[in-house]
Every structure is written in C-alpha cells, then in structure tokens.
C-alpha positions as CSV (number, residue, x, y, z in Angstrom):
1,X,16.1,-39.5,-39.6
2,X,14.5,-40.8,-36.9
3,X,11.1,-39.7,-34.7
4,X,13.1,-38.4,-32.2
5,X,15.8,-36.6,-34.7
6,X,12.8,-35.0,-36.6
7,X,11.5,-33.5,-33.4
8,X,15.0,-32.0,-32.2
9,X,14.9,-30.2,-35.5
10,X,11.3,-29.3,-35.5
11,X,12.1,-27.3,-31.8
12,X,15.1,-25.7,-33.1
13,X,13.5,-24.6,-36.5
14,X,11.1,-22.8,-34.1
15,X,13.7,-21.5,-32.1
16,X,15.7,-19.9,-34.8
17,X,12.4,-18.4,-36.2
18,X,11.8,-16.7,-32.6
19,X,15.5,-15.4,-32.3
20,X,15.2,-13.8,-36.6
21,X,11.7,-11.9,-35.2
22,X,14.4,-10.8,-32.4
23,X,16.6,-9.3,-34.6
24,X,14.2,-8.1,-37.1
25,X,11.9,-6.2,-34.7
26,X,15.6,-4.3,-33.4
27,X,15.6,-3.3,-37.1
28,X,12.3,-1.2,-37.1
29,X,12.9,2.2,-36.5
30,X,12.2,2.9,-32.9
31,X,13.0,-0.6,-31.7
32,X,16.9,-0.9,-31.9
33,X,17.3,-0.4,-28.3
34,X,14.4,-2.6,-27.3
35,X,15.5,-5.7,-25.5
36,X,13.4,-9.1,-25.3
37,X,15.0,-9.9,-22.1
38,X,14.6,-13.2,-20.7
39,X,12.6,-14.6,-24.5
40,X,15.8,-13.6,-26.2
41,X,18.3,-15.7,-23.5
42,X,16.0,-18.7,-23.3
43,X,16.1,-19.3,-27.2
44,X,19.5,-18.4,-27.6
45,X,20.9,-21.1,-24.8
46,X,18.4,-23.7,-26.5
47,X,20.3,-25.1,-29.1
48,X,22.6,-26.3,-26.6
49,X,20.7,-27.6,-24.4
50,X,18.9,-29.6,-26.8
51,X,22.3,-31.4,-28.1
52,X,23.4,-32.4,-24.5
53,X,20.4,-34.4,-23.9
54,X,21.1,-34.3,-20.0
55,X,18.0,-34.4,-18.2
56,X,18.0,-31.4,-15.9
57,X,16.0,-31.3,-12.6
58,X,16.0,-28.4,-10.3
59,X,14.8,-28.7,-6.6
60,X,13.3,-25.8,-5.8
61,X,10.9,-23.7,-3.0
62,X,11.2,-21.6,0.0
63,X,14.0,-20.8,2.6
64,X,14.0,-23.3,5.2
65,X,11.4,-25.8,3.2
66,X,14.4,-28.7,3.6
67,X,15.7,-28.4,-0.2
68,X,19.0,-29.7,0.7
69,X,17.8,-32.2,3.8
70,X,15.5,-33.4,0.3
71,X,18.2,-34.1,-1.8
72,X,20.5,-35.8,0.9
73,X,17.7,-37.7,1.7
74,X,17.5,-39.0,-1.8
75,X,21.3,-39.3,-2.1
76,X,21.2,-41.6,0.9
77,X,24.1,-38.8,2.5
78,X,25.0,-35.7,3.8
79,X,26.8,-34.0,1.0
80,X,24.7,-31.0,0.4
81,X,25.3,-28.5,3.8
82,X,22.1,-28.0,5.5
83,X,20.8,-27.2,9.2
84,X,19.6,-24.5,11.2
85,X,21.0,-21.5,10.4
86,X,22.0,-22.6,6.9
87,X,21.4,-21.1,3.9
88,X,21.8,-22.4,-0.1
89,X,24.0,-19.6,-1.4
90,X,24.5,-21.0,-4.9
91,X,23.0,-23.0,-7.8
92,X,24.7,-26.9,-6.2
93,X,24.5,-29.1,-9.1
94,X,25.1,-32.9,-8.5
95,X,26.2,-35.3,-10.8
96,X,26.9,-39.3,-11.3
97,X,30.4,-39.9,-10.4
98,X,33.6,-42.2,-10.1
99,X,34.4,-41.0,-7.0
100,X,33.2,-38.3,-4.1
101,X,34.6,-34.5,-5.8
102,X,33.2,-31.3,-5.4
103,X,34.3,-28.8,-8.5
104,X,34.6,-25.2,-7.5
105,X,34.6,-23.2,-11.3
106,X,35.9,-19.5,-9.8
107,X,35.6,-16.1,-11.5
108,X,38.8,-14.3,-13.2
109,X,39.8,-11.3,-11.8
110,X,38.2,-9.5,-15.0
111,X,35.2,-10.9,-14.6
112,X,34.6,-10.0,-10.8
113,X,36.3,-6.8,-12.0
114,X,33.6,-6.0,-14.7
115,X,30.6,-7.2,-12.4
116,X,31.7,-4.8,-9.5
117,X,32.5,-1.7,-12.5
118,X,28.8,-2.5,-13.9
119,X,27.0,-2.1,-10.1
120,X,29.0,0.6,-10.1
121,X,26.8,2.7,-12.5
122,X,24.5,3.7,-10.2
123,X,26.3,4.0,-7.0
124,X,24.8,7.5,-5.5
125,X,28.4,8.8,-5.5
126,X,31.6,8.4,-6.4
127,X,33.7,11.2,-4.7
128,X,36.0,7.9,-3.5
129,X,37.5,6.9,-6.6
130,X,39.8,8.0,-9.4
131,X,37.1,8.5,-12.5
132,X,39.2,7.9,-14.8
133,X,40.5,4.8,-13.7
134,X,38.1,1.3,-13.9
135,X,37.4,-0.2,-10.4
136,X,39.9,-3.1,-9.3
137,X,39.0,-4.6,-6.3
138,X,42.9,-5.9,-5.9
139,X,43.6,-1.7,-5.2
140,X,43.6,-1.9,-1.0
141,X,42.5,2.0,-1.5
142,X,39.5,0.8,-3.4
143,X,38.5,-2.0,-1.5
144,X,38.6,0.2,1.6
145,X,37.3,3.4,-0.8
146,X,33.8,1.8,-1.4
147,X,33.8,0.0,1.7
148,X,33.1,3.5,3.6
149,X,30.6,4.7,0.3
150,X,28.8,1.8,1.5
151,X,28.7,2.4,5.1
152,X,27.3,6.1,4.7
153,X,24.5,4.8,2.4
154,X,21.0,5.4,3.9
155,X,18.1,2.6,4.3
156,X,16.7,4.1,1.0
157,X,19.7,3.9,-1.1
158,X,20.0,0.3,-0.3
159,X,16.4,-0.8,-1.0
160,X,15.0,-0.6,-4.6
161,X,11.4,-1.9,-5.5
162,X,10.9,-3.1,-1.9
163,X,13.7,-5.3,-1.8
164,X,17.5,-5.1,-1.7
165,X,19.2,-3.8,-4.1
166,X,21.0,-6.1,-6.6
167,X,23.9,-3.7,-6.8
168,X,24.9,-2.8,-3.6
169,X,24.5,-6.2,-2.1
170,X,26.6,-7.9,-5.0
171,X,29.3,-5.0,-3.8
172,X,29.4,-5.7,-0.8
173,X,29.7,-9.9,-1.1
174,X,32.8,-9.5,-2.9
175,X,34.1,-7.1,-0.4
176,X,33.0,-9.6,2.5
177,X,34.6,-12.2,0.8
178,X,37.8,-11.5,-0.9
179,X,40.5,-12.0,1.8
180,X,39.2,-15.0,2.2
181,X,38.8,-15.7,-1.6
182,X,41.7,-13.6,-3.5
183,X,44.3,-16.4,-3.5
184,X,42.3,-18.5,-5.6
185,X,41.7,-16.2,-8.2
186,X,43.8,-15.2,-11.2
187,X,43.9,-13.9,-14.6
188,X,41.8,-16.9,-15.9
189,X,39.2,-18.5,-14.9
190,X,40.3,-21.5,-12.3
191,X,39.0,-25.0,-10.9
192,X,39.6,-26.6,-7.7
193,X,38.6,-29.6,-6.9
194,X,38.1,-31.0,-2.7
195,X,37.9,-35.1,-3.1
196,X,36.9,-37.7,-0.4
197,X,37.5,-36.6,2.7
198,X,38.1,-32.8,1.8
199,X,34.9,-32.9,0.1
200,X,32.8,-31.0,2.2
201,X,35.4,-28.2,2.1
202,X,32.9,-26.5,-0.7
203,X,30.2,-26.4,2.1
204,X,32.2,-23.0,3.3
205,X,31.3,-21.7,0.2
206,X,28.2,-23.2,-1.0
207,X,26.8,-21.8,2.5
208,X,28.2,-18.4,2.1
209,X,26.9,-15.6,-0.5
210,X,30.2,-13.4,0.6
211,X,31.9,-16.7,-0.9
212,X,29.7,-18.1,-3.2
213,X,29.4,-14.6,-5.6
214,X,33.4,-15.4,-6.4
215,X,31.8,-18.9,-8.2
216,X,30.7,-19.2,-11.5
217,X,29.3,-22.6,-11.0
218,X,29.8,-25.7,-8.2
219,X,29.4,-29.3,-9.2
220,X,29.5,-32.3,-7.0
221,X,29.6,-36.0,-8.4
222,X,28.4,-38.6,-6.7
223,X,28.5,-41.9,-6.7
224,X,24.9,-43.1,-5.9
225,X,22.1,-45.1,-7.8
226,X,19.5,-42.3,-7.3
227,X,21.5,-40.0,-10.1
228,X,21.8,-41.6,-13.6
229,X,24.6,-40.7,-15.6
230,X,22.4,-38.5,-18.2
231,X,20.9,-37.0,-15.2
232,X,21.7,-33.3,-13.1
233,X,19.7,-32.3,-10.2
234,X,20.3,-28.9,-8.7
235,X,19.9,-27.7,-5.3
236,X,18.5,-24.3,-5.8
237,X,18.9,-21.2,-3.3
238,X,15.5,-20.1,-1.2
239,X,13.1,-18.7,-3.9
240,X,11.8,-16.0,-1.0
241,X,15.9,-15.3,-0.4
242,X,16.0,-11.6,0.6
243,X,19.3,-11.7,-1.4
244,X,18.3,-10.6,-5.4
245,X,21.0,-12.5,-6.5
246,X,19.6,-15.8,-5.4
247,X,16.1,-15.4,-7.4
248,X,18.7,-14.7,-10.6
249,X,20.5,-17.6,-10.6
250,X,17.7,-19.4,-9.5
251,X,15.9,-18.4,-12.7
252,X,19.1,-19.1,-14.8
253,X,19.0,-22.6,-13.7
254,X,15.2,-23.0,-14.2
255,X,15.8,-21.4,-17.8
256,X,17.8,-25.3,-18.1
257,X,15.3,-27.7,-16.2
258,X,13.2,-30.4,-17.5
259,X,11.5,-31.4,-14.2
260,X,11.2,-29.6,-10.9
261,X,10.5,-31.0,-8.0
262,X,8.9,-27.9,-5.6
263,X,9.4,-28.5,-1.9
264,X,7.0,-26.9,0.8
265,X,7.3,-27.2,4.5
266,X,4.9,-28.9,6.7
267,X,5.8,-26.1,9.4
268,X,4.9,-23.5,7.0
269,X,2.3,-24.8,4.7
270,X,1.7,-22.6,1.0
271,X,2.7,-19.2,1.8
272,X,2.1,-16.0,-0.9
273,X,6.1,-16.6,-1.7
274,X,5.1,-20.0,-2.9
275,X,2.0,-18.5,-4.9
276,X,4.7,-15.6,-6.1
277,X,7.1,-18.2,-7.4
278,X,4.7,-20.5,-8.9
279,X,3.3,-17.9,-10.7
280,X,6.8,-17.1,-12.4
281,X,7.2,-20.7,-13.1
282,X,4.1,-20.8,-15.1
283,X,5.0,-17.6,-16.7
284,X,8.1,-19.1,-17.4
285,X,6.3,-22.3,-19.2
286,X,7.6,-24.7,-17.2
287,X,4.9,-25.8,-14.8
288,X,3.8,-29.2,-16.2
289,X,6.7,-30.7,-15.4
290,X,6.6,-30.5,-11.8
291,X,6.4,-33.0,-8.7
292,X,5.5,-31.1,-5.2
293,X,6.8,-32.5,-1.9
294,X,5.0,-31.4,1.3
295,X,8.3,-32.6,3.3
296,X,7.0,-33.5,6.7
297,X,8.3,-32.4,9.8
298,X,8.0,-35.2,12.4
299,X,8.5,-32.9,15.2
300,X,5.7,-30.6,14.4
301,X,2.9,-32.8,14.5
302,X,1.9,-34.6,17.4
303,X,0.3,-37.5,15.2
304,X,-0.9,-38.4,12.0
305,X,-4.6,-36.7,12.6
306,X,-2.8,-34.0,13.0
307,X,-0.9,-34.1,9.6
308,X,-3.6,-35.4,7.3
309,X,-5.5,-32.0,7.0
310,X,-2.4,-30.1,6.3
311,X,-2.2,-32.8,3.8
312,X,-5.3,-31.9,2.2
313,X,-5.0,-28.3,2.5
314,X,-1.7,-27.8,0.6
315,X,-2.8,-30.3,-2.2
316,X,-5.7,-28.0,-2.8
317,X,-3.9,-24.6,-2.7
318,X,-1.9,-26.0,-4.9
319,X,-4.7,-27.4,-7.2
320,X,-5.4,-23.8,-7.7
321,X,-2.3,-23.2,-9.3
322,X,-1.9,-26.5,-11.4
323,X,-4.7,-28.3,-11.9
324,X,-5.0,-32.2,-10.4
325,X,-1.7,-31.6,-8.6
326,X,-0.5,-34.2,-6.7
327,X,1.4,-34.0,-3.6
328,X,4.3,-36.0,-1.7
329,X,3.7,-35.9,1.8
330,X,6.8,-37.4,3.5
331,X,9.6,-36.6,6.3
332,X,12.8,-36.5,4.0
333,X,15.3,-35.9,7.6
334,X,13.8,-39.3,8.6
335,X,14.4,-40.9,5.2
336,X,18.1,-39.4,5.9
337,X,18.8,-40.4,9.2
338,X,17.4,-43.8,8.6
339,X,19.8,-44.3,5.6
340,X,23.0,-43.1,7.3
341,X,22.7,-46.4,9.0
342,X,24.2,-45.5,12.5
343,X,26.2,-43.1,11.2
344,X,24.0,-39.7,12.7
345,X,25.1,-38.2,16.0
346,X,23.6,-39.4,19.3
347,X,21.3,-36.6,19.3
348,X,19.6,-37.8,15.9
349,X,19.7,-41.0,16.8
350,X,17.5,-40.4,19.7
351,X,15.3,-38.2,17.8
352,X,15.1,-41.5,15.0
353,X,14.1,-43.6,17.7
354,X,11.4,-40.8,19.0
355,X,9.6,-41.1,15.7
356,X,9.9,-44.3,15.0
357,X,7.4,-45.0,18.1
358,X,4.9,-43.2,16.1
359,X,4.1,-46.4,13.3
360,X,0.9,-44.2,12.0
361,X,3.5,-41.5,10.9
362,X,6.2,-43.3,9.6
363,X,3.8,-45.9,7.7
364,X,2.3,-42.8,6.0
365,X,5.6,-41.7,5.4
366,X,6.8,-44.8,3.6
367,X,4.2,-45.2,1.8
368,X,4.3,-41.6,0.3
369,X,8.3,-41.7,0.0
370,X,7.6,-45.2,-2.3
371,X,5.3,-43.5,-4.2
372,X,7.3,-40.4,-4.8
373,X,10.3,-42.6,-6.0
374,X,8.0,-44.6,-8.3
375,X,7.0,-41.3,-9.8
376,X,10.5,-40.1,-10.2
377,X,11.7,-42.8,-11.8
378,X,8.7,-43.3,-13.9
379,X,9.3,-39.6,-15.4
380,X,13.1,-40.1,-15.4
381,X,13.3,-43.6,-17.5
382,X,10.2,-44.0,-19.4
383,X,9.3,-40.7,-19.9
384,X,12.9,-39.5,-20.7
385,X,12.6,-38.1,-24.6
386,X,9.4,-36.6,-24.2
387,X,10.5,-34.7,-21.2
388,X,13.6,-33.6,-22.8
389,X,11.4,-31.9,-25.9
390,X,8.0,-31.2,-23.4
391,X,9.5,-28.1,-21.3
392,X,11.3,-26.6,-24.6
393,X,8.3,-27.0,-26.8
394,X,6.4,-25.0,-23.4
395,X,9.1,-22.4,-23.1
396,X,8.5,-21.3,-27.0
397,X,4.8,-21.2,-26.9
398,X,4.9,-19.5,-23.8
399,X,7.7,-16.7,-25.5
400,X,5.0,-16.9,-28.5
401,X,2.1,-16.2,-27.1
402,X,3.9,-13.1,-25.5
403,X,4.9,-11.9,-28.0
404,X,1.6,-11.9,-29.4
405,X,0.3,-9.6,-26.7
C-alpha cells in the first residue's frame, strides 16, 4: 500500500474509533437518549467522502457579498442567477461537463410529506386537522387547513431564539410552492434535467425558497477550464439568510468541503455576521483551508485611494480570526462583464467602459484577480491529496477535543 493508501486508512481507523465511543457512551446508563449531533453526522458521512476523492469547494459569506456574480466570474458566464433582488435559495453545485445541463433531484411525496408531519410537532394547535390521520399536503382541505393556522399565528409564535422559526417557515415554503411544484412530484424521488438553451429554467427555482425546499439537491455541469473533472464548487445560500433553512444546508455542504473560498463585500466591509460565521467555521475545524475575497465594488469607490484602506482594514479583521490571512481584493462583475466578450446588455457595457477609464483600479484588480487564480490553482493541483486528508484529519480533532471537554 501506498503513502497515500496508508493515510486514507489511518483517517478512517480514527473515524470508526470516534463513531464506537458514539455508540458506547449511548450504552451507559443515563446516556441512551443523548445525541452527539453534528460529531456523530460528520464521521458517519466520512467514509464516503473519503472514497470519492472529489475535491469539494464551497463559496461562501454574506447575503448580497456577490457569491454568485464570484463564481460566474470564474466560470467566464452567467449560469448561476444573480442581481439585485436575488437571493441563493439552495446549495448550487457545479460540475465539469459534456454539455450545458442543469439537474433538478426533487423530493417524493413521502418525503415532503414526513418533513411537513415532523414541523408539525410543535405547531401551537391543531384544531384544523383530523388527528388521527398523517398530514398530506395533496388533501386541498389540508393545504388550505394549515394555511389559516398559519395566518392566525402571532409575531411570537413565529420567532424562536430570535430568529424565524425553522418549522413554520419550512410550512409555509411548501405551501407557497406546491401549485407551482406538484406536477413534478411523485411517489419516488424524480430528475429533471433543463439543457442548452433551457438551462437557466432552474434559476426559477434556485432563486426561490418556496421552490427550492421541493429539491433535494441541484447540479449544473459545465463545460469550462476553471472546473476540473475531480473538482465541485458550490454556490452556497447567504450565511446571515434570515431563512433557518439556509444556514442548515449551508452547514451540510460545509460538513463535505475541502476549501472555501469566503467572499466579503467592499460595500459592506467585515460585519459581526461574518465574525458569527467564521467562528462556526473554526468550530467546525475547517478554517485552514480557506481563501477570502474582498470582491470589490467599482461603483463604490471613487478611486483606488479610496479602496486601499478598506483593503487593509478587512485583511486585519480578519487576521484576528485566522492568523496571517491573506486577502483577494478584486471586482469579480468586472472580471464578468469583461469575459462575456460583448455579450452584456448596453447598460453593462457602458458601465465596463466607466471603469475601465479608471487604469489605477482595474490594474489593482488584475493584479489581485492573477494572484487569486495562481493561488487557486496552486491548492487545487499541487496541493490536491493533502487537501483531500487536511480538512478530515481537522474535522476529527476538532470532534476530539470536544469531546474531551
């Protein structure tokens, strides 16, 4: 066996020790009940993982920080939906491909069946429904049933640890959504796939959380040189989303990632949603592996003096949380625009030609977006096996010294 087969089997040796501790510590007296949560998942999907050998790389940071205009930008196209207004309502995962396809995986019945029965627990009442009979959201009474319950809910009721709660927001997405939705669905769980020119078709749903809770997964392939074909990278929803079901599938996804690549806006600078979320990234052991990306807005900053301190100022915020972080300071909508060669509306192209007057800005921008890609790649080819092992090997010790607390 090989250097790099000895070290697979070293991880998942350790791995298979955490998960036995699992189980034994459920055998104590006391402690059957007792769930590990999140430690328990993580080692559990590892194995897995581990075999594929897929590098995994999730984009990730606040709403509005220009996640999507990022990836695009690095794509050399529009095939991620983003603009004002526009929200990431689902984990978009992007893949080498043949030929343009988005893959839309949808729920079964059951399973949007059994989500909406489990939010169901604590629903304040349930005067509306049969009790005896489990909730089908296909029963026009039901729909319409729960669809008043939720109406005459007060602003308590539908706010739980200063935030909304999970439950009655996942209720009412697949209420919102299931006209539009239900003749997709069936008994078993169902692909549909929107090529070449119907290939944006999946923005109405990767844009819509009434839409996108009926998914279990989207993938788009691609064909571009900026995506290996042993290489994912995921689009991931606002971190700050006021929607709870974003920051869970976010974490999901992160639970998979070998790099991330954390995006911040020059309009915004570090906020405390960035510090929150960092902070659960370290937690989660994954914070070594990470490239930051103060994406630039052109139309912010009247010049480059005015830029550069922001520059500084974010690199050292962020310094606090990972020490010697380094920061990519670039416009990613002018990397876009400039790559659609022609192809952007009048309105963008007058806006290209705006900032290209200003040679400072765009030098700097260049320069940082060459540098950026040198890094990527760098991580991606000659760093590949050691990044595959680096974030699992932090993800135990992290669950270790836990558990050791």
């Amino acid at each position: 066996m090989d250097g790099y087969g000895i070290q697979k089997q070293a991880i998942l040796g350790i791995n298979d020790g955490l998960l036995t501790l699992f189980r034994t510590a459920r055998s104590i007296p006391g402690l059957g009940d007792y769930s590990f949560g999140d430690w328990e998942k993580t080692c559990a999907g590892l194995p897995a993982q581990v075999a594929e050998e897929t590098i995994r790389v999730a984009v990730v940071g606040p709403i509005k920080s220009g996640k999507s205009t990022f990836l695009n930008s690095l794509l050399k196209g529009d095939f991620l939906k983003r603009g004002a207004g526009v929200v990431t309502a689902i984990v978009t995962r992007v893949r080498s491909g043949e030929r343009l396809k988005a893959t839309l995986y949808y729920k079964s019945w059951s399973e949007v069946n059994e989500d909406m029965e489990q939010a169901l627990v604590l629903f304040p009442h349930q005067s509306w429904r049969a009790p005896e009979e489990r909730f089908d959201i296909r029963r026009e009474r039901e729909r319409t049933g729960l669809k008043l319950a939720l109406s005459a809910l007060n602003a308590e009721q539908r706010i739980s640890d200063d935030a909304r709660n999970r439950n009655m927001v996942l209720l009412s997405c697949y209420l919102q959504g299931y006209d539009t939705v239900s003749r997709f669905l069936t008994e078993q769980q169902t692909t549909r796939h929107y090529e070449n020119e119907r290939f944006i078709e999946h923005w109405n749903f990767s844009g819509n959380e009434a839409l996108a809770v009926y998914l279990r997964d989207i993938q788009l392939d691609i064909h571009s040189g900026s995506v290996g074909s042993s290489i994912e990278i995921a689009d991931c929803q606002g971190s700050d989303s006021s929607n709870p079901l974003h920051l869970a599938m976010i974490q999901d996804y992160l639970r998979l990632a070998h790099l991330l690549i954390y995006v911040v806006s020059s309009r915004t600078g570090l906020r405390r949603a960035d510090i929150k979320f960092l902070s659960m990234i370290k937690k989660m052991g994954i914070l070594d592996n990470i490239l930051f990306v103060l994406n630039c807005d052109f139309s912010e900053h009247h010049s480059f003096a005015d830029l550069k301190p922001l520059v500084g100022r974010v690199s050292e915020e962020l310094s606090l949380m990972k020490s010697g972080a380094d920061v990519f300071a670039f416009s990613a909508l002018f990397n876009l625009f400039r790559s659609q060669d022609g192809r952007v509306s009048e309105k963008d192209r007058l806006r290209l030609a705006h900032w290209k007057s200003d040679a400072e800005m765009v030098g700097f921008s260049d320069r940082e977006t060459e540098r950026f890609r040198s890094a990527f790649d760098e991580i991606l080819s000659r760093k590949r096996y050691a990044l595959l092992f680096q974030n699992h090997v932090e993800r135990l010790n992290a669950i270790s010294a836990g558990m050791s607390h």
